[in-house]
C-alpha positions in Angstrom: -15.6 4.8 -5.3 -18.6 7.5 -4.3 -20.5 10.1 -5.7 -19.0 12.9 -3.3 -17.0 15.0 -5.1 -14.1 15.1 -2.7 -13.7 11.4 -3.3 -14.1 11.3 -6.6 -12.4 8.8 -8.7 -10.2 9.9 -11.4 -8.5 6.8 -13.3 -5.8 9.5 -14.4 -4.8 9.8 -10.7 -3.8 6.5 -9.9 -0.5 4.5 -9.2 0.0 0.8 -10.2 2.9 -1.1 -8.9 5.1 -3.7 -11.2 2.8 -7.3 -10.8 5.5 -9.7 -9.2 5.4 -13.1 -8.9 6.1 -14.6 -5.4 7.3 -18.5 -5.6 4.7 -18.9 -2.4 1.3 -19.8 -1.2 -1.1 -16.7 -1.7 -2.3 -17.0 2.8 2.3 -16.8 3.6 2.4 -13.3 1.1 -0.9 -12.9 3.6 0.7 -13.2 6.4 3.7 -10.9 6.1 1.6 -8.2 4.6 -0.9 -8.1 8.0 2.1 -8.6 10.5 2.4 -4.9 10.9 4.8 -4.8 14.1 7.6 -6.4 11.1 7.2 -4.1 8.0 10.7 -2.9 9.5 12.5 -6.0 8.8 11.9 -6.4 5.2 10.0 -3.0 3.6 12.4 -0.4 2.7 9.3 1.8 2.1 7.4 1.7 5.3 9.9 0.6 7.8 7.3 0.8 11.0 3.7 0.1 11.0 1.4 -0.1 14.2 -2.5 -0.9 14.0 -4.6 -3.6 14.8 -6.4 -5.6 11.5 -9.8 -4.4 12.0 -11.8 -2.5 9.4 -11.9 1.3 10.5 -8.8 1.3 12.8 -5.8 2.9 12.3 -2.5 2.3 11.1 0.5 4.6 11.6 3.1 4.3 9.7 6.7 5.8 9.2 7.6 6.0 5.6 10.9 6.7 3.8 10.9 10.3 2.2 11.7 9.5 -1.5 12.4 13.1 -2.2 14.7 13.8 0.6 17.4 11.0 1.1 17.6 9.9 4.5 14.4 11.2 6.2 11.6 9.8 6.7 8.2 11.0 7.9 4.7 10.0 10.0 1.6 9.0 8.2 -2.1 7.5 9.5 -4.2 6.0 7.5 -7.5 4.5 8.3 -7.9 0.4 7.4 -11.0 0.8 4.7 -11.2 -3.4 3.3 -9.9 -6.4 4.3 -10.4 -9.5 2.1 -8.4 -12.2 3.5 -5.6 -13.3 2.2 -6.5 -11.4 -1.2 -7.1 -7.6 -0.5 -5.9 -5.4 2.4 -6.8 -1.6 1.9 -6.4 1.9 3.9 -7.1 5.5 3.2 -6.5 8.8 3.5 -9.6 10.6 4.3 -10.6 14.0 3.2 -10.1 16.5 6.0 -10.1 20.5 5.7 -6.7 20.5 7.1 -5.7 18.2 4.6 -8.1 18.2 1.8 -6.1 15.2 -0.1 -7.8 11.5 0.4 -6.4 8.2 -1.2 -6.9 4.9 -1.1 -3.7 2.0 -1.2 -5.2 -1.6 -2.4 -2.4 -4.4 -1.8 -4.1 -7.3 -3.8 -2.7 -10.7 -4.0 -3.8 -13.9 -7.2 -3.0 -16.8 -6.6 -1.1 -18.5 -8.9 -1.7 -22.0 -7.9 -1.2 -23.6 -4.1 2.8 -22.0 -4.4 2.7 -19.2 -6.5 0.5 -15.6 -6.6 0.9 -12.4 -8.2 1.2 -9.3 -6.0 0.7 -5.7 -6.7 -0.6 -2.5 -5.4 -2.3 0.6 -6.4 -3.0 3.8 -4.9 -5.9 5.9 -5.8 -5.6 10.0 -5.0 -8.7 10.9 -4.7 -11.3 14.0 -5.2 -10.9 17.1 -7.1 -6.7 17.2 -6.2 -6.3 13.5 -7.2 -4.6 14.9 -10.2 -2.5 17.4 -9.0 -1.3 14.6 -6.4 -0.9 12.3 -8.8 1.6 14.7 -10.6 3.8 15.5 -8.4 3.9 12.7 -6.0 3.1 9.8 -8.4 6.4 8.9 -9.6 7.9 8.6 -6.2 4.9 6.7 -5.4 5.4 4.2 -8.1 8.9 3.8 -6.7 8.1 2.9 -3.6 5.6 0.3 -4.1 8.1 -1.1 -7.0 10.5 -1.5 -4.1 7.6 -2.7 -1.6 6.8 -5.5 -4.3 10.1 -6.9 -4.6 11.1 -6.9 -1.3 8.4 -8.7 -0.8 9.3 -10.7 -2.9 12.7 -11.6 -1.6 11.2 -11.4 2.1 8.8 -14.6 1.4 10.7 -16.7 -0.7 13.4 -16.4 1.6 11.1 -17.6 4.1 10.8 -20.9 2.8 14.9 -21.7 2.2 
């Protein structure tokens, strides 16, 4: 990802998400993923997003704490890629305060005009990656599991 060491990419450090397959055109899955203002209707993950799609802007979230039931907490990212209606990115950069950066790909193959695949992956980055990765991963992996099928449901129920 780049030759600073406090981004440096560590394979070892990275969360993958099941691969789902969503019975709908790749630019609907698209569409629900980039309509921030509605994450709270159907992601049981992040369950309020605010930012406008534009490269560099930000996007704050509120996200379900996975290690404490019932709470939830604030987090802003930074959107790094957009490749419509296959990619949408943002990271965490590195700041003293908190010297942790990451990046979250949501990528999405089609399959066909009515079928893609989506997943996600997060990348923790720099010389913590690991430790990250260690003790936050499996919670992680949980919640993009749940992102990626109620994504799932969300779309295909669009189209009944």
């Amino acid at each position: 990802m780049d030759d600073d060491i406090k981004l440096k990419f560590d394979p070892e450090a990275v969360v993958v998400s099941e691969r789902v397959v969503i019975h709908a055109p790749r630019e609907t899955v698209w569409s629900v993923l980039v309509d921030f203002a509605n994450y709270g209707s159907w992601n049981p993950f992040c369950v309020a997003a605010r930012g406008e799609l534009a490269v560099g802007e930000p996007l704050t979230m509120k996200l379900k704490n996975y290690l404490v039931p019932g709470e939830f907490f604030d987090n802003v990212e930074v959107i790094s890629a957009i490749e419509a209606p296959r990619l949408i990115a943002w990271s965490a950069p590195w700041v003293d305060e908190w010297p942790y950066p990451a990046r979250r790909d949501q990528i999405i193959e089609a399959q066909g005009p009515d079928a893609c695949v989506y997943h996600s992956t997060d990348a923790f980055l720099g010389p913590h990656g690991i430790h990250v990765m260690r003790f936050a991963g499996p919670w992680v992996k949980r919640a993009f599991d749940d992102t990626a099928h109620a994504l799932k449901a969300y779309v295909e129920s669009l189209a009944e």
